[in-house]
C-alpha positions in Angstrom: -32.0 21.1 -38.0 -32.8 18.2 -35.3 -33.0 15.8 -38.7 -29.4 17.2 -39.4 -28.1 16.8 -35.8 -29.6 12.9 -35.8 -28.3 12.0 -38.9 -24.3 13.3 -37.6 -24.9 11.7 -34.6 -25.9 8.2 -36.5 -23.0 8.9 -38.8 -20.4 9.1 -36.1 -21.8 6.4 -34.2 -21.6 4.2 -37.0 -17.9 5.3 -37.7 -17.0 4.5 -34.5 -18.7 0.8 -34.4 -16.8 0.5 -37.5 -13.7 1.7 -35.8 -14.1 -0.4 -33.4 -14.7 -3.0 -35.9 -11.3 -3.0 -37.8 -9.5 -2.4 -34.6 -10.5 -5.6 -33.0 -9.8 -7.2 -36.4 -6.1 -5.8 -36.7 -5.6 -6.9 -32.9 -6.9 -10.3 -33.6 -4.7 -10.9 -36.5 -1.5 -9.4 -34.3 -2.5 -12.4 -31.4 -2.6 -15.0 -34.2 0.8 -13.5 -35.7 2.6 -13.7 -32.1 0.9 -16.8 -31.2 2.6 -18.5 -34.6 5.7 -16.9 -33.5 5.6 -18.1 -30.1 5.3 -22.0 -31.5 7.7 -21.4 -34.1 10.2 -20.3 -31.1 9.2 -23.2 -28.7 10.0 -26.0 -31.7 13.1 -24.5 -32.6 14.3 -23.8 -29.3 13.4 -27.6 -28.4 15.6 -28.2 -31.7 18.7 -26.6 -30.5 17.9 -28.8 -27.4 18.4 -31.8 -29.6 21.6 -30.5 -30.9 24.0 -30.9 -28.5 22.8 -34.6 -27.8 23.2 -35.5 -31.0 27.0 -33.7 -31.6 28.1 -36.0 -28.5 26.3 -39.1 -29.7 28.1 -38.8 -32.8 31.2 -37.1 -31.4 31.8 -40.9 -29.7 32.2 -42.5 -33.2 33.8 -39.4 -35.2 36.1 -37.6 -32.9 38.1 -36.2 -36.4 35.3 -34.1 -37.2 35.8 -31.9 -35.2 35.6 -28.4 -37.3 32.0 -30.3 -37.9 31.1 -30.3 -34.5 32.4 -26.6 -33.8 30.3 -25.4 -37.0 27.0 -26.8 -35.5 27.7 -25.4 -32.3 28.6 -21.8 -33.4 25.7 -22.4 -36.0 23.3 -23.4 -33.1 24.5 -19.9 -30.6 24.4 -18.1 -33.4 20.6 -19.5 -33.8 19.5 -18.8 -30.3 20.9 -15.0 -30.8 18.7 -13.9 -33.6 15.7 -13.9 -31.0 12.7 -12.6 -32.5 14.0 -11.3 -35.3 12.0 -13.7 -38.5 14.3 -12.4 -41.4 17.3 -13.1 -38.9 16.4 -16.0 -37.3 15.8 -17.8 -41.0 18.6 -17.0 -41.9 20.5 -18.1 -38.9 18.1 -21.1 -39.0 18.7 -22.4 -42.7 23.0 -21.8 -41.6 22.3 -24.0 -38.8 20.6 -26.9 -41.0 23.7 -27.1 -42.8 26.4 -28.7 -40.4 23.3 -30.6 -39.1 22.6 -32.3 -42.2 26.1 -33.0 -42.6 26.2 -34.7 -39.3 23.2 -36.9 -40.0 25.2 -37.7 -43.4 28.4 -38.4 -41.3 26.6 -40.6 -38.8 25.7 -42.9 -42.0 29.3 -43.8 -42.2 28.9 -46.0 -38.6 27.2 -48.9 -38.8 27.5 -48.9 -34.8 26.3 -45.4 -34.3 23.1 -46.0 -36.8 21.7 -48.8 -34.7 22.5 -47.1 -31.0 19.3 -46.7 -29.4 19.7 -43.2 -28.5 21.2 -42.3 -32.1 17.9 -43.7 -33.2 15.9 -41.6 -30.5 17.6 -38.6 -31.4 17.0 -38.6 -35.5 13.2 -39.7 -34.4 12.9 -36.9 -32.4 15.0 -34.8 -34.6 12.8 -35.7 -37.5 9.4 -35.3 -35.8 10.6 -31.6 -34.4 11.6 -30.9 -38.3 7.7 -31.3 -39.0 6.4 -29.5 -36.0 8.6 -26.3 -37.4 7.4 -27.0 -41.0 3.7 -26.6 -39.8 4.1 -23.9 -37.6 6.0 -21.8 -39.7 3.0 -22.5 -42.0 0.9 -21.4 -39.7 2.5 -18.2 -38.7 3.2 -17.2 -42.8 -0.9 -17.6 -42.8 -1.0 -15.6 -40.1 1.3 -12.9 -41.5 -0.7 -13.1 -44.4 -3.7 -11.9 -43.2 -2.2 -9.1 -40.9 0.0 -7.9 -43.8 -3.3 -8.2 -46.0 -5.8 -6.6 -43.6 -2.9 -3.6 -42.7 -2.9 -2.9 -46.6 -6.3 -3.2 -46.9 -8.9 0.2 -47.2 -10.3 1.5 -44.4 -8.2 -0.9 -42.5 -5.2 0.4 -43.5 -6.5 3.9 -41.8 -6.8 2.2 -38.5 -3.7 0.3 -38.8 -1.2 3.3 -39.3 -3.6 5.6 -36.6 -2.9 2.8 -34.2 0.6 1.5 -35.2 -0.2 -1.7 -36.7 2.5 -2.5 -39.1 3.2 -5.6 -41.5 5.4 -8.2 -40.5 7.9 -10.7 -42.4 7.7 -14.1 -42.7 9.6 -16.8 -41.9 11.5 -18.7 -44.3 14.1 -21.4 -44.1 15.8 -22.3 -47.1 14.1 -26.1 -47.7 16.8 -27.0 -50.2 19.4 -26.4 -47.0 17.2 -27.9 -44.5 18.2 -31.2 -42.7 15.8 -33.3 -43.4 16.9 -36.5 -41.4 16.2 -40.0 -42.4 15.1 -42.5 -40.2 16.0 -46.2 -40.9 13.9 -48.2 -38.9 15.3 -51.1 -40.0 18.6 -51.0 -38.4 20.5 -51.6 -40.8 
């Protein structure tokens, strides 16, 4: 009988370590999920930044395009909007690239406006922020990866409904649509 009450008493305990266990894993993956969100947010929040400086840099040269100019800015509101929201904000994102891209391609048509200085600082800038997003929306799909992964996963995905753990979606921008800016150096 004492054998019987030991052995219950070892089995619960070691349910609970386990428990414990898989809880601590499911709230580590959660940190690392939010944490790729949060530099996700910060890079293209510091790209909507760069926006507006570079619609007046080139609004200077091409004051016809306007419609241009009032797509990325409705584009860019739109952007900030979507919040949180991944599915949302890529799709609000990869919009957003669009009248971008075609305002890089519409400052190639002044020769006077590609060598400005602060033209220059802007696609560098603009460019450089383009990679930061690219690597931490990488990091954040990993992340996802392994929550959605461990959340599916038996006993884990026990835990994960008892507690409230749920998948999340990833983040994807459209790369063909993305603005990719080029950066002459050369000045030409």
């Amino acid at each position: 009988m004492i054998g019987i009450i030991l052995f219950l008493i070892a089995l619960a305990a070691f349910m609970l370590v386990g428990l414990v266990l898989i809880f601590n894993r499911l709230v580590h993956k959660r940190q690392m999920v939010k944490n790729g969100w949060a530099d996700i947010d910060v890079q293209l929040k510091r790209r909507s930044d760069l926006i507006p400086r570079l619609v007046e840099s080139v609004r200077g040269y091409a004051a016809h395009e306007k419609s241009l100019f009032e797509d990325v800015v409705a584009k860019r509101s739109a952007a900030l909007a979507a919040g949180d929201n991944t599915t949302e904000r890529g799709k609000t994102e990869t919009a957003l690239s669009q009248p971008v891209a075609r305002l890089m391609a519409v400052a190639e048509a002044y020769p006077d406006l590609k060598a400005s200085r602060n033209f220059l600082e802007l696609q560098t800038e603009l460019s450089d922020t383009e990679t930061k997003i690219e690597m931490a929306r990488r990091f954040f799909n990993g992340a996802v990866r392994e929550l959605n992964t461990t959340v599916e996963s038996f006993p884990a995905n026990l835990v994960a409904s008892l507690f409230g753990f749920r998948q999340r979606d990833f983040f994807e921008i459209e790369t063909a649509d993305r603005a990719l800016p080029s950066v002459d150096f050369k000045g030409t």
